[in-house]
C-alpha positions in Angstrom: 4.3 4.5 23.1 7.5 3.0 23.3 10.4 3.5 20.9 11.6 1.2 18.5 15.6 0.4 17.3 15.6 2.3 13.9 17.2 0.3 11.0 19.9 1.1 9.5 21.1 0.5 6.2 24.0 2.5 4.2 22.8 4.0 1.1 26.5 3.9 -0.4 27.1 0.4 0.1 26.1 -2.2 -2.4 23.0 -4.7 -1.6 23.7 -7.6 -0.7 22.8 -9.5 -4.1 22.7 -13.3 -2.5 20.7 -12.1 0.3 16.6 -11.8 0.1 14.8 -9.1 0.5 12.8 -8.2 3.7 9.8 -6.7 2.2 9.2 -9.2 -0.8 9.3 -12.6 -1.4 11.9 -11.8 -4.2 15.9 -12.1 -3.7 17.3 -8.7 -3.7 19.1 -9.3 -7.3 15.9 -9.8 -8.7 15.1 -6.1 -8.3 14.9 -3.2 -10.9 15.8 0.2 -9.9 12.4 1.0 -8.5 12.2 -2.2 -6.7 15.3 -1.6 -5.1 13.9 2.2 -4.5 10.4 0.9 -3.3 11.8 -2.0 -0.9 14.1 -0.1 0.5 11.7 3.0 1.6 8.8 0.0 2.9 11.8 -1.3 5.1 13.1 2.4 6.2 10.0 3.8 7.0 8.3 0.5 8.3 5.4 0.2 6.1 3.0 -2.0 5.8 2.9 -2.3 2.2 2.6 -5.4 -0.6 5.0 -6.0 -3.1 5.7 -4.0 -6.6 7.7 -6.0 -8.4 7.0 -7.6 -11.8 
């Protein structure tokens, strides 16, 4: 199976509150702190997972 580039992202930076999110179809500002918490994990971990937020 071949390997894929892992994905990144710096837990002590700030998002990125213009941007969109990859997971949703929500902009990243939109999100509460388990959004942000849930989003982030599903991108991370590569899951194949619908959305949570309200």
């Amino acid at each position: 199976m071949p390997m894929s580039t892992p994905l990144i992202i710096d837990v002590d930076d700030q998002p990125d509150t213009t941007g969109s999110c990859a997971v949703c179809p929500h902009p990243w500002a939109e999100h509460d702190a388990l959004g942000v918490r849930y989003c982030t994990a599903t991108t991370v971990s590569a899951l194949p997972r619908g959305c949570i937020c309200p």
